[in-house]
py3Dmol code that shows the C-alpha trace and the ligand (Angstrom):
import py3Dmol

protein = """\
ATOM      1  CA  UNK A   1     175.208 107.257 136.849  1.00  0.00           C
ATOM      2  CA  UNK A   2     171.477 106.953 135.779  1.00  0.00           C
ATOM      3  CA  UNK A   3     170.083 104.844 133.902  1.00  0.00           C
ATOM      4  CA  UNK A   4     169.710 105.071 130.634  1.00  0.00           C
ATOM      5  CA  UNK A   5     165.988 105.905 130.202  1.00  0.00           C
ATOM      6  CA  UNK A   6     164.019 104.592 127.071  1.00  0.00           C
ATOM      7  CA  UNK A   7     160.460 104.722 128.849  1.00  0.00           C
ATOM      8  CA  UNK A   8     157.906 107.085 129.066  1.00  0.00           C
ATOM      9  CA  UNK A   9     154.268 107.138 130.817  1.00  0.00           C
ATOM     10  CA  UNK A  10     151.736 109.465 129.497  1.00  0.00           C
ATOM     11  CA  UNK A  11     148.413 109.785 131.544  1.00  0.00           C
ATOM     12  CA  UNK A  12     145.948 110.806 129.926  1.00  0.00           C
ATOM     13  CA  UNK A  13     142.830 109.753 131.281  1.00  0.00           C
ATOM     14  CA  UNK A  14     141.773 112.735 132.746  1.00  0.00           C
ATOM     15  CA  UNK A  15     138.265 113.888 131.554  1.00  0.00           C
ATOM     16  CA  UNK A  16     139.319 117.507 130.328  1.00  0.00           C
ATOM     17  CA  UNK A  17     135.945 118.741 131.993  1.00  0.00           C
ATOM     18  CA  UNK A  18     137.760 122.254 131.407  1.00  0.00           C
ATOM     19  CA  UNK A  19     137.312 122.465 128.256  1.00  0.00           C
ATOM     20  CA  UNK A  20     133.642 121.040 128.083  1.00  0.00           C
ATOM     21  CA  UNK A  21     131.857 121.112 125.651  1.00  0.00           C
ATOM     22  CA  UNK A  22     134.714 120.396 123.122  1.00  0.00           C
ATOM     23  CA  UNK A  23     135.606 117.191 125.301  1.00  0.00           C
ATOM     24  CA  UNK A  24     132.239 115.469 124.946  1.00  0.00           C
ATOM     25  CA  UNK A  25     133.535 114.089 121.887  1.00  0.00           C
ATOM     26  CA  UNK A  26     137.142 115.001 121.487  1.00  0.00           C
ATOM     27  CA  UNK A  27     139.939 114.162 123.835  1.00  0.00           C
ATOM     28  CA  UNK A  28     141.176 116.769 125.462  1.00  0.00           C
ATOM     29  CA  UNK A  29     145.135 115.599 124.164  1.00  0.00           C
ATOM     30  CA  UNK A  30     144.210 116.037 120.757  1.00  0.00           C
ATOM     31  CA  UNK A  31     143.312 119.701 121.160  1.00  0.00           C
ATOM     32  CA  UNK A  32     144.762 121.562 118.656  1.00  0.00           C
ATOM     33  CA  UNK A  33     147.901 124.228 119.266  1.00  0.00           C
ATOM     34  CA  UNK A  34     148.537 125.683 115.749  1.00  0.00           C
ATOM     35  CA  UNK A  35     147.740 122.462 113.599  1.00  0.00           C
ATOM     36  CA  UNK A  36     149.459 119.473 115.811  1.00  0.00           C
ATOM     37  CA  UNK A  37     147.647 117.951 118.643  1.00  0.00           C
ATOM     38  CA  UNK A  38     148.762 118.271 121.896  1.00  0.00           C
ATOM     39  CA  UNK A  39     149.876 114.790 122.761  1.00  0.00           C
ATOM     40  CA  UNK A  40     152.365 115.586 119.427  1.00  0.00           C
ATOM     41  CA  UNK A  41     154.450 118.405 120.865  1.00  0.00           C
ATOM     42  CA  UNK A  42     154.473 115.760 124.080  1.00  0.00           C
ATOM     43  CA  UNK A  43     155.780 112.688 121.842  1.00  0.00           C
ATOM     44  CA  UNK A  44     158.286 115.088 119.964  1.00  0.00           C
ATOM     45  CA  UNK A  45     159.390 115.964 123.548  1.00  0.00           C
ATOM     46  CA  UNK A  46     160.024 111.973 124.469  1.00  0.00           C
ATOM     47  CA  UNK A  47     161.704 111.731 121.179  1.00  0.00           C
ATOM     48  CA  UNK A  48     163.998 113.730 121.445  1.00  0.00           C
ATOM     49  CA  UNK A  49     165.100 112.881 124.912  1.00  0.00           C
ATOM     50  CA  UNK A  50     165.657 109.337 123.602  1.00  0.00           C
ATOM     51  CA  UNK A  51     162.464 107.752 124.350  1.00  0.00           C
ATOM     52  CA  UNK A  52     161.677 104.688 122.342  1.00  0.00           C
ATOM     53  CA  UNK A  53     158.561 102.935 124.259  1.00  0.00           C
ATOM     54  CA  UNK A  54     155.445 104.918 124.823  1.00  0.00           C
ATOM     55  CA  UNK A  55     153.044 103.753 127.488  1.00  0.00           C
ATOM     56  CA  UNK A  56     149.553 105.769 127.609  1.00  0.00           C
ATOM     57  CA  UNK A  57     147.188 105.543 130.543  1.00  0.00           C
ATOM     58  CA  UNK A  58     143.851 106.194 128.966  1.00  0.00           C
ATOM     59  CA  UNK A  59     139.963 105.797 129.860  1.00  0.00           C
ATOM     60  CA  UNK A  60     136.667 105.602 128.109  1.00  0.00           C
ATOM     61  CA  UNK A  61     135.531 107.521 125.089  1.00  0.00           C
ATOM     62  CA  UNK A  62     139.545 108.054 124.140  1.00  0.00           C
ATOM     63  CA  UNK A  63     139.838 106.119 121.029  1.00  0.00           C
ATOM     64  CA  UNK A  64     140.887 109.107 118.776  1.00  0.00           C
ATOM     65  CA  UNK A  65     143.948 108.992 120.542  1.00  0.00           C
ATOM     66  CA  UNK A  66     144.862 105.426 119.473  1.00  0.00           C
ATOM     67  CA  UNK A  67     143.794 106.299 115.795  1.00  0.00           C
ATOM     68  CA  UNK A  68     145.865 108.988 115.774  1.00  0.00           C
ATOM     69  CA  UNK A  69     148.787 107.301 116.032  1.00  0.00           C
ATOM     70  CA  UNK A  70     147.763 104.293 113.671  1.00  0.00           C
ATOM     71  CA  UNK A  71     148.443 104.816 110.133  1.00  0.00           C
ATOM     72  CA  UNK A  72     145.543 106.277 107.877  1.00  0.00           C
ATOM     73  CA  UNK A  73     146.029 104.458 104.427  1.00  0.00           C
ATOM     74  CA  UNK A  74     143.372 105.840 102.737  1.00  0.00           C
ATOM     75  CA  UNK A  75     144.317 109.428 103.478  1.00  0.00           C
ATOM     76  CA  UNK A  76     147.800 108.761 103.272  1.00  0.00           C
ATOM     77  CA  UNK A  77     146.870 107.029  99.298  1.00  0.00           C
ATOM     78  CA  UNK A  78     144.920 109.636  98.499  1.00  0.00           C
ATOM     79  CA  UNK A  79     147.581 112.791  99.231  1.00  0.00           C
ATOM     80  CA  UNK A  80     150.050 109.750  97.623  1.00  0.00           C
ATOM     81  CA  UNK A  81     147.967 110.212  94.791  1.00  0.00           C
ATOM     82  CA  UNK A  82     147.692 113.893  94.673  1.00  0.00           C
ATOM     83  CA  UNK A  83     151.590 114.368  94.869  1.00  0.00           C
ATOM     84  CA  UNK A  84     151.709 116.083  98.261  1.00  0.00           C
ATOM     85  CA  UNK A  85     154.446 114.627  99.685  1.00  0.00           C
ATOM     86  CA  UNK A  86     155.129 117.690 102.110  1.00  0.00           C
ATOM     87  CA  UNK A  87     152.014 116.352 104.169  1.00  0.00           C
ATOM     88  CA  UNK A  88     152.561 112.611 104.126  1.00  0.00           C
ATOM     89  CA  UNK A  89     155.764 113.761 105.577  1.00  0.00           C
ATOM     90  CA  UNK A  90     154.125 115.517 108.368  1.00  0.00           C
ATOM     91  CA  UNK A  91     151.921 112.376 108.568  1.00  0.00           C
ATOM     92  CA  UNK A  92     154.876 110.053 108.685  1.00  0.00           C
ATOM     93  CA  UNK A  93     155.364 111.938 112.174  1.00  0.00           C
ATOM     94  CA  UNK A  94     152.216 110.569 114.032  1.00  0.00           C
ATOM     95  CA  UNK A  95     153.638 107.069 113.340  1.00  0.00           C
ATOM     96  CA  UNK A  96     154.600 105.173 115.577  1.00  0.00           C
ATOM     97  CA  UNK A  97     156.750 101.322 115.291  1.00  0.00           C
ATOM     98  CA  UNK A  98     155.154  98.641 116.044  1.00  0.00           C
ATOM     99  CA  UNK A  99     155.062  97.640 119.474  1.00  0.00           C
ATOM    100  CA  UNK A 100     156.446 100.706 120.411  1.00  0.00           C
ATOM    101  CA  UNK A 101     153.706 102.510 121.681  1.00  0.00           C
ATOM    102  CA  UNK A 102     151.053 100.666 124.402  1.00  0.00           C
ATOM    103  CA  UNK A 103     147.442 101.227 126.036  1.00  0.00           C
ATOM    104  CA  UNK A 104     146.614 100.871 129.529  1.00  0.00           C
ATOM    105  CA  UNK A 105     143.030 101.684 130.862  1.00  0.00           C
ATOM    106  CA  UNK A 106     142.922 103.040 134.311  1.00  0.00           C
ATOM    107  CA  UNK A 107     139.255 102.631 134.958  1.00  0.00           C
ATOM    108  CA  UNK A 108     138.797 104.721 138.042  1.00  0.00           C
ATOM    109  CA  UNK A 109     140.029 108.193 138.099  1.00  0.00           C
ATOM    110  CA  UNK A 110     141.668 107.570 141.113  1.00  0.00           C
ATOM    111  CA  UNK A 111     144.252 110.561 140.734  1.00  0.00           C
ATOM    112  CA  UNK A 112     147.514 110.714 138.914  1.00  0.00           C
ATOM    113  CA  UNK A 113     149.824 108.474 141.002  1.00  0.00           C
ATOM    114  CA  UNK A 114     146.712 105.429 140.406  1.00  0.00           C
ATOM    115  CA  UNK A 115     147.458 106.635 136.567  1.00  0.00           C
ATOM    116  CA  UNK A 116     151.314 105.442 136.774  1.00  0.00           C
ATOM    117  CA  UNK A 117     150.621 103.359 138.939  1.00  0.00           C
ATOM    118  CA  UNK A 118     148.316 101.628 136.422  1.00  0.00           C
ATOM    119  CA  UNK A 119     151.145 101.191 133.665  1.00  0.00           C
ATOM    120  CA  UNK A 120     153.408  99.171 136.255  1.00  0.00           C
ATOM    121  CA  UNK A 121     153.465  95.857 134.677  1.00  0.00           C
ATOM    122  CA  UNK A 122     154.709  97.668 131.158  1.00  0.00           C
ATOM    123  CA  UNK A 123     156.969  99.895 132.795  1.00  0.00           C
ATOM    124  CA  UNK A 124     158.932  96.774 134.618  1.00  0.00           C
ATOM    125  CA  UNK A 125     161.827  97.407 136.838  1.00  0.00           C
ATOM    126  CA  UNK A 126     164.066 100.501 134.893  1.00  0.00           C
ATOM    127  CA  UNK A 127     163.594 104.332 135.471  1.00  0.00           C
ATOM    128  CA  UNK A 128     160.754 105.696 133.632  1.00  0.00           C
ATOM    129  CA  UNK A 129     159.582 109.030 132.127  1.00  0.00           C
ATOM    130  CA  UNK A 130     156.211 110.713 132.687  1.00  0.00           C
ATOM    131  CA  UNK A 131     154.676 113.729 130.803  1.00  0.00           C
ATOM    132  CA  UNK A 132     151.781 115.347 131.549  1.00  0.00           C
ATOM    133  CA  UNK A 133     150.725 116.704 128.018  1.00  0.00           C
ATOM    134  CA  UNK A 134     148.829 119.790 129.477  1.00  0.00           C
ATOM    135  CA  UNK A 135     152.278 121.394 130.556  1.00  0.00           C
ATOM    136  CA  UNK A 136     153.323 122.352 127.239  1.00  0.00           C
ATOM    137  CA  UNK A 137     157.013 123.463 127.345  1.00  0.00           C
ATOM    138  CA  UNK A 138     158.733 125.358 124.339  1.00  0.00           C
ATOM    139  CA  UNK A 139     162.743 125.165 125.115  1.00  0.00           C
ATOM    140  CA  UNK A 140     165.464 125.073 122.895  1.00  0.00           C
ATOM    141  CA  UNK A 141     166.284 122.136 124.061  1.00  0.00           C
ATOM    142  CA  UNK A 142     163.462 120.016 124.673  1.00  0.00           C
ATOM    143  CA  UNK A 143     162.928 120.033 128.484  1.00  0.00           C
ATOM    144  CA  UNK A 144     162.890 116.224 128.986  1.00  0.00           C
ATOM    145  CA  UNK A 145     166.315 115.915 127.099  1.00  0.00           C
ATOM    146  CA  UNK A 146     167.829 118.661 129.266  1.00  0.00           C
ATOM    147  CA  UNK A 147     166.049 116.372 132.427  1.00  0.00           C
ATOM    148  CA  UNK A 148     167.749 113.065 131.164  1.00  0.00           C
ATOM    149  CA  UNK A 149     171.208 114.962 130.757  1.00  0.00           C
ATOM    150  CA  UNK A 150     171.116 115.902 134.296  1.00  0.00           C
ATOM    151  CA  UNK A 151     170.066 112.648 135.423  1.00  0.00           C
ATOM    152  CA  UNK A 152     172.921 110.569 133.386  1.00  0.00           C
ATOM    153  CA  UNK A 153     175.263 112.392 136.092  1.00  0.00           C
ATOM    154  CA  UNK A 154     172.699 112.100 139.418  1.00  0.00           C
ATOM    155  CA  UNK A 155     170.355 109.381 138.625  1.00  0.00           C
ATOM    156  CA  UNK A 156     168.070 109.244 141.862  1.00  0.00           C
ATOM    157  CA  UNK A 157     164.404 110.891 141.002  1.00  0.00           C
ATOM    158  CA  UNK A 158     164.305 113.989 138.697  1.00  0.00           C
ATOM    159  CA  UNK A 159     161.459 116.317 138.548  1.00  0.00           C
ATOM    160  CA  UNK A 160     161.132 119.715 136.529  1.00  0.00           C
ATOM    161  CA  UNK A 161     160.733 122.661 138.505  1.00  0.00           C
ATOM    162  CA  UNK A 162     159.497 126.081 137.913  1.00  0.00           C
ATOM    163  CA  UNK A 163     158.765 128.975 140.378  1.00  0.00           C
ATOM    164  CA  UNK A 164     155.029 129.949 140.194  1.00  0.00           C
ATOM    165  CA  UNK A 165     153.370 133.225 142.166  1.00  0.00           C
ATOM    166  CA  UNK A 166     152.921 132.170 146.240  1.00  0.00           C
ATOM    167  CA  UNK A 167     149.178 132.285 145.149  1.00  0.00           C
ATOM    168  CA  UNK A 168     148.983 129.667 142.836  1.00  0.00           C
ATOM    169  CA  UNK A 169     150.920 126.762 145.116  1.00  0.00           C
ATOM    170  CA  UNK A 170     147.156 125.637 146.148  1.00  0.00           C
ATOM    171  CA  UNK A 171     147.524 124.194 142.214  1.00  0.00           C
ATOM    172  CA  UNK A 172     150.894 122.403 142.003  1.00  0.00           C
ATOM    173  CA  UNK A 173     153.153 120.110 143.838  1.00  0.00           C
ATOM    174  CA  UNK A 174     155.792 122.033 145.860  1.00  0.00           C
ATOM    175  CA  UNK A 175     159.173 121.177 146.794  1.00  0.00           C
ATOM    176  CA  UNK A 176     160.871 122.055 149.835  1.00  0.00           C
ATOM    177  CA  UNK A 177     164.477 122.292 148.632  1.00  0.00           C
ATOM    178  CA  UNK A 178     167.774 122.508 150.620  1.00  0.00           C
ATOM    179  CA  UNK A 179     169.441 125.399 148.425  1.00  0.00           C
ATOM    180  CA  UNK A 180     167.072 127.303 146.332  1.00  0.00           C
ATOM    181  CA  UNK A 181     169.693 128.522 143.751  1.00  0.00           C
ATOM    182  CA  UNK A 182     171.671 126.912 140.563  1.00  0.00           C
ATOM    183  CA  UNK A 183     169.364 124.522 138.276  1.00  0.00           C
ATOM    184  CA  UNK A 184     169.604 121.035 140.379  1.00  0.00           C
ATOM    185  CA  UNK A 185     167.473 121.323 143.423  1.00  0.00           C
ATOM    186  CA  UNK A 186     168.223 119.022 146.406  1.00  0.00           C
ATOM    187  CA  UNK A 187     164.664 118.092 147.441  1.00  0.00           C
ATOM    188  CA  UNK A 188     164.305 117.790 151.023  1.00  0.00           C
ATOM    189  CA  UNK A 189     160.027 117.552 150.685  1.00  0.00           C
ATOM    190  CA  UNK A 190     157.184 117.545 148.410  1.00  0.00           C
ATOM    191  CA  UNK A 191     153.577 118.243 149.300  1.00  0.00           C
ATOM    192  CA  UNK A 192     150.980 118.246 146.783  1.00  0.00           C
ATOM    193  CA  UNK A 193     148.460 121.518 146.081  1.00  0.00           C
ATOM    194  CA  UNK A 194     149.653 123.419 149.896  1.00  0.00           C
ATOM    195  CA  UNK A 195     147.511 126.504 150.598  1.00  0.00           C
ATOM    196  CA  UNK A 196     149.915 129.693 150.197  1.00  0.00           C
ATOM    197  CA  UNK A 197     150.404 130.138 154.031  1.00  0.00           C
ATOM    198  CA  UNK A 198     151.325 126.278 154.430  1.00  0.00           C
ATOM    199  CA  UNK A 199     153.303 125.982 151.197  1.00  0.00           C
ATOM    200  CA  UNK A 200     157.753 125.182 152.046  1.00  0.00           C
ATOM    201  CA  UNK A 201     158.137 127.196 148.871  1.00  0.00           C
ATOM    202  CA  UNK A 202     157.359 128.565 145.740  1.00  0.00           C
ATOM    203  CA  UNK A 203     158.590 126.291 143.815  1.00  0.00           C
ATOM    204  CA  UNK A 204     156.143 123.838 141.525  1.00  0.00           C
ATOM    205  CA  UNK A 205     156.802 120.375 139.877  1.00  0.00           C
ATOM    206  CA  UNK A 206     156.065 120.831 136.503  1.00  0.00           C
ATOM    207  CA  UNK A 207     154.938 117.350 134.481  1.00  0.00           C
ATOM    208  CA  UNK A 208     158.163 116.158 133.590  1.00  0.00           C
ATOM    209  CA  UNK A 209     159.388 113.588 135.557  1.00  0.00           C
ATOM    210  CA  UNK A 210     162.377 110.929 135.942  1.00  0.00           C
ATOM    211  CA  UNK A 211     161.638 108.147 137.903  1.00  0.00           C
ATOM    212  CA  UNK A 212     162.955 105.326 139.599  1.00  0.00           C
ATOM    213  CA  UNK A 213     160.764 102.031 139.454  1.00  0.00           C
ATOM    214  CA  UNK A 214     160.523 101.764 143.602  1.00  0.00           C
ATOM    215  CA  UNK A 215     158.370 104.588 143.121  1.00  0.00           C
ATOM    216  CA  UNK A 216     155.830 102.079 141.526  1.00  0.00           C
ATOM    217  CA  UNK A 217     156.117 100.279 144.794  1.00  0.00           C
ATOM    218  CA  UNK A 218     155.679 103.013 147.026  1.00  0.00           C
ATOM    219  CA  UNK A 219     152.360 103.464 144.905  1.00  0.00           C
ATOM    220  CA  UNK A 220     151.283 100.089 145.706  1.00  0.00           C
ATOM    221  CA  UNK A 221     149.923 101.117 149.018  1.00  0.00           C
ATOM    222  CA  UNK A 222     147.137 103.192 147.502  1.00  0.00           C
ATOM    223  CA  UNK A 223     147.481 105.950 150.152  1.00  0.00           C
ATOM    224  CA  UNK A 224     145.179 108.905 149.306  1.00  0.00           C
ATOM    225  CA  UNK A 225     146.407 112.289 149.782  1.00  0.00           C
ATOM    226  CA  UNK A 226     145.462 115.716 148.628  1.00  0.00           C
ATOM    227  CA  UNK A 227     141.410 116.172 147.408  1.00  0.00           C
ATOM    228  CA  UNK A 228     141.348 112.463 148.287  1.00  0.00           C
ATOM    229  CA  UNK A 229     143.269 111.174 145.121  1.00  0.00           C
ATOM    230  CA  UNK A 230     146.366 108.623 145.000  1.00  0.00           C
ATOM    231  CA  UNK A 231     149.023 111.330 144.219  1.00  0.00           C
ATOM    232  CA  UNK A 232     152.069 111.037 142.419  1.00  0.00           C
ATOM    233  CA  UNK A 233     153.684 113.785 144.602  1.00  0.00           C
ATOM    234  CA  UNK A 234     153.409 111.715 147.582  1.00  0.00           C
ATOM    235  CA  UNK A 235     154.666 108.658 146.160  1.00  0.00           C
ATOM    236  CA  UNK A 236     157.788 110.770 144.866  1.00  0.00           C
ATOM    237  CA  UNK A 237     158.209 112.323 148.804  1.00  0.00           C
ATOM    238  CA  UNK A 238     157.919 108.392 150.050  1.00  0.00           C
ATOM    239  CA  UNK A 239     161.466 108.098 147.923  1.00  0.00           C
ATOM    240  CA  UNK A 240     163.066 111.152 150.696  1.00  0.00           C
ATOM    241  CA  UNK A 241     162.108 108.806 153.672  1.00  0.00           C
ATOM    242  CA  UNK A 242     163.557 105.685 152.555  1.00  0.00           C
ATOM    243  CA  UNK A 243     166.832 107.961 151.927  1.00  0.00           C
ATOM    244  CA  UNK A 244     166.382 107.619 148.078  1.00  0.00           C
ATOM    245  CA  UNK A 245     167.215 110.841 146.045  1.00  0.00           C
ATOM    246  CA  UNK A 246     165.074 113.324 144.457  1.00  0.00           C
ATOM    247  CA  UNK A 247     166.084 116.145 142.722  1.00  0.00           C
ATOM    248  CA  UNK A 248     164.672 119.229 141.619  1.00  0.00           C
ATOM    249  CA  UNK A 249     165.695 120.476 138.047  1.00  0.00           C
ATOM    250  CA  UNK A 250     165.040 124.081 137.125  1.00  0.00           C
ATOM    251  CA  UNK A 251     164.729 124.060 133.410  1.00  0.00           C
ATOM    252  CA  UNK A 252     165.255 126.401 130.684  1.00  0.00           C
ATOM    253  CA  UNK A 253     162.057 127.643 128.622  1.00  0.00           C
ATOM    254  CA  UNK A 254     158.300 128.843 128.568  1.00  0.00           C
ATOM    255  CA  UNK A 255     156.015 126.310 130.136  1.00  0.00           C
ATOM    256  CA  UNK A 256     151.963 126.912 128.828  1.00  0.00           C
ATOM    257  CA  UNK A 257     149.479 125.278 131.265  1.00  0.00           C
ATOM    258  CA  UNK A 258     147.238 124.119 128.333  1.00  0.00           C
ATOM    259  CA  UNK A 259     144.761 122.322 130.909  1.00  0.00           C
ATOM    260  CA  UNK A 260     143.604 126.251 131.595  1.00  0.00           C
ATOM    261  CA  UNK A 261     141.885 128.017 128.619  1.00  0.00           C
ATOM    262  CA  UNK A 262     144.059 130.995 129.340  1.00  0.00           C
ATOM    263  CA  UNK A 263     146.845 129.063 128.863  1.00  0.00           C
ATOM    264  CA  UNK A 264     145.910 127.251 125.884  1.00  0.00           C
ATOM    265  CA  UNK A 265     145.056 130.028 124.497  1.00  0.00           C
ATOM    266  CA  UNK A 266     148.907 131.936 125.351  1.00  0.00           C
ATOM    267  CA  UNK A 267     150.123 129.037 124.033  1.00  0.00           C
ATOM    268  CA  UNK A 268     148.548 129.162 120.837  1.00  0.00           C
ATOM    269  CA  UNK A 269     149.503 132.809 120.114  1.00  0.00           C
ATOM    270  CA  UNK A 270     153.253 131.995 121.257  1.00  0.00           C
ATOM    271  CA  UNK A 271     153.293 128.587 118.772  1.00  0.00           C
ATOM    272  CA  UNK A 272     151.535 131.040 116.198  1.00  0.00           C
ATOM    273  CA  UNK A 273     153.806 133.426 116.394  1.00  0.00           C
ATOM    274  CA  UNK A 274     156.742 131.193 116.467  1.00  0.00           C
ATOM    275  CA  UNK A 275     155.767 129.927 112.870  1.00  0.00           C
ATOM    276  CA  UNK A 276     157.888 131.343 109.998  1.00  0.00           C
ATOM    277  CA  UNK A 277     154.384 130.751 107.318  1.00  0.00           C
ATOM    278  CA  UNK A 278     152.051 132.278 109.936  1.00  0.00           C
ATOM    279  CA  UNK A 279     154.344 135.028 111.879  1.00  0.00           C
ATOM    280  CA  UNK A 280     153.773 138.427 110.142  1.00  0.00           C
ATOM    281  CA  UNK A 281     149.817 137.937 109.665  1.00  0.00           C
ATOM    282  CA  UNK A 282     149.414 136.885 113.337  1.00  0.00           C
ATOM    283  CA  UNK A 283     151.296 139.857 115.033  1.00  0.00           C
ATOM    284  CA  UNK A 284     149.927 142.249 112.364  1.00  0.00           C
ATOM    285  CA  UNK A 285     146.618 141.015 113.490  1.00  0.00           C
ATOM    286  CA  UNK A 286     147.709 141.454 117.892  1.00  0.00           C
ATOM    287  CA  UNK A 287     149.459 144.515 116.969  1.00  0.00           C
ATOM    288  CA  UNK A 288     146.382 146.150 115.507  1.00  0.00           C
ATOM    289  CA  UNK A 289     143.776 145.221 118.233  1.00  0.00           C
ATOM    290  CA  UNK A 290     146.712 146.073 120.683  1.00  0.00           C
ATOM    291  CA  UNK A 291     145.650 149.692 121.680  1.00  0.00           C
ATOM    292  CA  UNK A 292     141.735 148.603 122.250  1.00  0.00           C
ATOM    293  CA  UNK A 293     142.650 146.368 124.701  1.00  0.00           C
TER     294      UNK A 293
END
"""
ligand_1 = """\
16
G1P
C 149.619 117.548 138.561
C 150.468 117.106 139.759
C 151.116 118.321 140.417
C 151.918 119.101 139.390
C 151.037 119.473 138.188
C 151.882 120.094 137.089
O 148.526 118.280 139.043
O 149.644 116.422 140.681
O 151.951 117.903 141.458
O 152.455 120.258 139.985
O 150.389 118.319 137.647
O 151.098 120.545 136.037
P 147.198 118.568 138.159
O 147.531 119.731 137.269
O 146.927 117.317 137.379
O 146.122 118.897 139.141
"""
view = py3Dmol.view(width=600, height=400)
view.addModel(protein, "pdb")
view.setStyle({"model": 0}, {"cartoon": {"style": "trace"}})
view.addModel(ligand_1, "xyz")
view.setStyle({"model": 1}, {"stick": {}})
view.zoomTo()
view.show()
């Protein structure tokens, strides 16, 4: 029924003020979890879901993100050279075709729905993919693939959803949903970042979404919403009053919010310890500082 989806939007424009003062210089998506930059785990993600054009919403002072993708052929000679092919083929994996992957500045940060709304003209009239690299999911199956699985039977608007405690919905985009059981939620409204006592539910949009390309339109009117930004959220909820669907999907697997440094850092001891090479040093090491915590 949907689509088939081959596009993906990833903003990342956002200043990573968080993590100051590492950000003055590096960008926050090429933060390090284990050894691969952030923005890899979300490009693996796409990938595998069947993603084939990339389209990044970036800003100033983000130009390690473009080289990181380019090839490097003096490092790549010089490991040629040296007869380590084992890491020119984990370099091989930060290439990208040409053409497939694009830039887009948004020059204002005028909130996250301005960030999609930025890559319009590239995205063109199909369903589209976002990821927000800072949710970092680890699934067996890659959470956007489960996402476009679902949506090949619904089409409509898709977006992941995860329950979070009632006292964190100030942080998220919640869903009202009609039946809050099974893994496809029927979305009946979205509000972005409700206080606990006005929130329909508990349930957050994580940054995976399926989108159809009205949504782009419904951005076009530039409405701000929540802390006075152009949010995606609302844009999405605009789809439920012109009758258009949006679903809900409750996916399988961990999700780290690597824009917190407590996440980031959960995140890196889960990847760690996830790693055949680096598996028994790591939990020797948590396992011995265990009882002085
Ligand atoms: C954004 C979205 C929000 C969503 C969240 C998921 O918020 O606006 O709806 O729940 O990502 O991580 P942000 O974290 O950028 O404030």
């Amino acid at each position: 029924m949907g689509n088939k989806v081959t596009t993906a939007v990833f903003p990342v424009a956002g200043l990573g003020t968080r993590f100051l003062p590492a950000t003055k210089s590096v960008p926050k998506e090429i933060m390090t979890l284990v050894d691969r930059p952030l923005i890899q785990y979300a490009i693996d993600e796409a990938r595998a879901a069947g993603i084939t054009e990339f389209i990044f919403v970036t800003s100033r002072g983000k130009g390690a993100l473009e080289d990181y993708f380019d090839l490097a052929p003096n490092l790549e000679e010089e490991l040629r050279r040296k007869g380590k092919e084992d890491m020119l083929e984990v370099l091989a994996k930060t290439n990208m075709d040409s053409g497939a992957i694009a830039y887009i500045r948004q020059h204002k940060a005028l909130g996250l729905g301005h960030a999609v709304w930025c890559a319009r003209r590239l995205i063109g009239d199909q369903p589209f993919a976002v990821i927000l690299p800072d949710d970092v999911i680890a699934a067996e199956k890659p959470c956007l693939q489960q996402m476009v699985e679902a949506y090949d039977e619904t089409g409509g608007n898709m977006v992941a959803a995860m329950e979070v405690p009632a006292e964190k919905t100030s942080s998220y985009g919640i869903l009202d949903v009609e039946n809050n059981d099974g893994k496809l939620l029927d979305v009946n409204g979205m509000v972005e970042k409700p206080a606990a006592d006005e929130s329909p539910s508990n349930l957050a949009v994580i940054g995976r979404y399926i989108l159809s390309p009205n949504v782009l339109k419904n951005l076009d009117e530039m409405k701000k919403g929540a802390g006075g930004e152009i949010q995606l959220t609302d844009a999405i909820a605009a789809e439920l009053e012109q009758k258009n669907k949006v679903y809900g999907y409750r996916f399988e697997g961990q999700r780290f919010d690597c824009g917190s440094k407590s996440g980031f850092l959960q995140a890196t001891v889960s990847y760690g310890l996830a790693r055949a090479e680096l598996r028994d040093d790591l939990a020797g090491y948590i396992k011995s500082i265990a009882p002085t915590l």
